[in-house]
N, C-alpha and C positions, 0 to 999 in steps of 0.2 A: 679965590675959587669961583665965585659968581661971574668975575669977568674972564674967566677960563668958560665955564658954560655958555652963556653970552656970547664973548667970540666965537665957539664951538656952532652953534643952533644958527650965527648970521651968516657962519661959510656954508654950513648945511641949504639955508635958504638958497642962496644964490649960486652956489655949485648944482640944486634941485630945479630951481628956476632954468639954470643955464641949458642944462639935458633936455628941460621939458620944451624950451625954443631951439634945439637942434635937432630933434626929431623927426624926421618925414611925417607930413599930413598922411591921415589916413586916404587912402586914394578911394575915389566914389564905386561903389557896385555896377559895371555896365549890366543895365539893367534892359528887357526885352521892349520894343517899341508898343506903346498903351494904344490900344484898340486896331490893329492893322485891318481888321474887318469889324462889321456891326454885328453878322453872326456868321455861326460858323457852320453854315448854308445856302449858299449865293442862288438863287430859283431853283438848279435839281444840282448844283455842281458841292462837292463841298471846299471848305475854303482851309486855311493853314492855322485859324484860332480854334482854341479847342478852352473849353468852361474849365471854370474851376473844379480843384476833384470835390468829390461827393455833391457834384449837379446833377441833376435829374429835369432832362428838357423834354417836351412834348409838342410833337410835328404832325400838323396837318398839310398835305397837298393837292390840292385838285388842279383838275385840268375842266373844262368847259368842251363844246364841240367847234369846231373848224365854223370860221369867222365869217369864209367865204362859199358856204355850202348849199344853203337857204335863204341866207340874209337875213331882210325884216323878219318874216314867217317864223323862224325860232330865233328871235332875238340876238340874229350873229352869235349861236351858237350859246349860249347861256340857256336854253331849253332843249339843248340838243338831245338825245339818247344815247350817243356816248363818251359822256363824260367819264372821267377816269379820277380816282382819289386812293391818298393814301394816310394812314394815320399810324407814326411810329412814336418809337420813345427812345434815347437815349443817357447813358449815365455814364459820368466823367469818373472813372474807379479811384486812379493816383493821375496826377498832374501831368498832361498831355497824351493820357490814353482813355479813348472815349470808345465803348460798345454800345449799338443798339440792335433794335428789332422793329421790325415793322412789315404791317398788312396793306395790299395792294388789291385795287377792285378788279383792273387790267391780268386778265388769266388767274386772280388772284392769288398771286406772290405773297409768301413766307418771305422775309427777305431777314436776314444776321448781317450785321457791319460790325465794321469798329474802323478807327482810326487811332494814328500814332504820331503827334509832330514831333521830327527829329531834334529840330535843330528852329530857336525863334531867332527871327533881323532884331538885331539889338541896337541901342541907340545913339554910340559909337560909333556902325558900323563894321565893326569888328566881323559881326556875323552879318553879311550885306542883304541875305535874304532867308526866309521860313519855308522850308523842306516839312514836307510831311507824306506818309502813302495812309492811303487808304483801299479797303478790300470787303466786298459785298458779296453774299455766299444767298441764293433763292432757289425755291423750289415752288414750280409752276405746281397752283393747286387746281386746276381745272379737271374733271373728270375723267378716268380711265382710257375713255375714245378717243379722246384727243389728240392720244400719242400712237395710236395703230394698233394693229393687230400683235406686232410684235411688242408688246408692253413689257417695261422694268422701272420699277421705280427709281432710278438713278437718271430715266429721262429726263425728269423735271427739272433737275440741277443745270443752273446756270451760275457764272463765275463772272465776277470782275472786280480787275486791282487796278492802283492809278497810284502816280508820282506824280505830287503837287509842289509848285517851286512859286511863292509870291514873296512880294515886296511893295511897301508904304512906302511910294513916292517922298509924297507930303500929305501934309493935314488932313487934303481933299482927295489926292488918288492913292489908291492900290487896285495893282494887276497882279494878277496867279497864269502862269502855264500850264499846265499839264497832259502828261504823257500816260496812257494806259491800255490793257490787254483785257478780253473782254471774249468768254468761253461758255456757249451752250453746248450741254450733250447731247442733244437732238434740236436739228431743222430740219428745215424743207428740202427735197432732193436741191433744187433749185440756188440754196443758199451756204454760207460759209459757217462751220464750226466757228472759227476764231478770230478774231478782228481786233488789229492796231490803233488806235485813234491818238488826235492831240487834240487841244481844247485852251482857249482862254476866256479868262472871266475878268470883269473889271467891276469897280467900285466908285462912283465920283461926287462925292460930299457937298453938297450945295447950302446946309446949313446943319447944326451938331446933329441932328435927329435925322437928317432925309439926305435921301441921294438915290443916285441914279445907276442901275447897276445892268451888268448886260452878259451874255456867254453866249460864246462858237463852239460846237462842238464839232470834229470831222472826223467821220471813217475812213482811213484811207486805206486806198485801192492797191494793195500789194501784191501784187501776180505769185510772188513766190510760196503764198503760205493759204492761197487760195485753193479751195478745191471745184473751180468753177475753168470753163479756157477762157471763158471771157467775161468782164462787164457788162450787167445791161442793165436797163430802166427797171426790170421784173427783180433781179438777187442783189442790188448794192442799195447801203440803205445812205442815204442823203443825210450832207450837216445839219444840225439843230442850228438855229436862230434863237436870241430870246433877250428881249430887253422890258425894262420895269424902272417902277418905283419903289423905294425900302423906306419904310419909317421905324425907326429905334427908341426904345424906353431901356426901362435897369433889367427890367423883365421880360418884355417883349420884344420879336421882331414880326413884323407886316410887311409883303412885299406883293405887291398887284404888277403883274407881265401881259408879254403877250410870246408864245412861244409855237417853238414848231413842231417838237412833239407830241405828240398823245399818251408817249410813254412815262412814267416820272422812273422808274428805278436806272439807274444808268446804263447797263447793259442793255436792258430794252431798247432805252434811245439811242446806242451804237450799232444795233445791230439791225431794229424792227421799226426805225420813221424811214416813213416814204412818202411824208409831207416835202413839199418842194416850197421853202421861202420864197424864193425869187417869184412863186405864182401867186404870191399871197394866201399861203397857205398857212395860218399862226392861228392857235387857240387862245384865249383868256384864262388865267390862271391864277390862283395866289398861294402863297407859303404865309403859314402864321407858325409863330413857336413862344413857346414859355418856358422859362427857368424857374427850378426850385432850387436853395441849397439848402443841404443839411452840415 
């Protein structure tokens, strides 16, 4: 009887043993590529990483005055008088949808966002690149006169949405394109209700914490959805320029530019810079942000 159980318990083993060696390895999780941006606000652009949920970040942005205005006299524009800031906040709800709010000096914008990444580049390939839109809802808070004799509160509302398409090169690069529509209720006779733009942003890592980062922004000139017969120098607003340095911690992001708009909320800069880069026309700027999580 013992060598009945004995024999029984040694086929046990090795018919156990034999299964547990012909079984397929668990195969690895393709899992989303670590850090494609340092934050997920590149100078006014935003980018396709989005915090962990229940983050709670805090945005400041200024702008300085035009570089080339005064000169020495106002410090290249760092005493200037119109400097332009904005201080928002955002909170990551569930995993890859992020809402905020935020106050703006410029006509003083109410501004609501949120963002939503669709889809992260994962490290496979599999997914070759991060899709995400983003959509900014304001309401110009400047006083009654502003908007004319014929006043409604619905003048104030300005609109814009954007499709964001980026990809981590490598360690050191990532580039974002993007496409987006861009809708105030009320302009100037002079100007367009609606405006198409595209835009890239880039990111270039020079060491873990710092790098070099840059964005184009451009209105483009589309006759068909214009309500103007022609382009001039007075109604079409000129591409944004902007390049900097980012410095990265666990909590922080710092990023010191030099830009072309005056504007920070993006609509404003699609629609209302009429800074001309090519003349030397770029402000001083910087973005600071902080992460809390709960």
């Amino acid at each position: 009887m013992k060598k009945l159980i004995l024999n029984f318990l040694l086929i046990f083993f090795i018919l156990s043993t034999g299964f547990a060696q012909e079984s397929p390895k668990e195969k690895k999780k393709d899992k989303p590529v670590n850090f494609p941006w340092d934050s997920e606000l590149l100078i006014d652009n935003q980018t396709t990483l989005s915090p962990p949920a229940k983050t709670l970040e805090c945005i400041i942005q200024h702008r300085f005055g035009l570089v080339n205005q005064k000169g020495i006299s106002d410090l290249y524009g760092i005493y200037a008088p119109g400097t332009n800031i904005r201080i928002g906040i955002n909170y990551t709800l569930v995993k890859n949808l992020t809402i905020g709010y935020g106050l703006t000096k410029k006509n003083m914008y109410n501004d609501f966002q949120a963002k939503w990444v669709i889809l992260e580049q994962t490290n496979s390939d599999h997914i070759p690149v991060a899709v995400a839109l983003f959509g900014d809802f304001a309401i110009d808070g400047r006083s009654n006169t502003a908007f004319g004799t014929n006043y409604k509160f619905n003048n104030r509302y300005s609109y814009f949405s954007q499709l964001i398409v980026s990809r981590k090169f490598s360690d050191w690069l990532s580039l974002e394109f993007t496409g987006s529509f861009t809708h105030y209720n009320m302009v100037a006779s002079t100007n367009n209700h609606d405006n198409i733009g595209v835009g890239m942003n880039g990111q270039i890592k020079f060491s873990p914490q710092s790098s070099i980062i840059f964005q184009y922004d451009i209105p483009l000139k589309i006759q068909g959805i214009s309500e103007q017969s022609d382009f001039t120098a007075n109604n079409a607003a000129k591409a944004n320029f902007a390049f900097g340095y980012q410095v990265e911690t666990s909590g922080h992001s710092f990023q010191i530019y030099f830009t072309t708009a005056d504007g920070i909320l993006p609509q404003d800069i699609y629609m209302n810079n009429y800074n001309d880069w090519t003349k030397g026309d770029f402000m001083l700027g910087f973005t600071i942000t902080r992460l809390w999580n709960f």
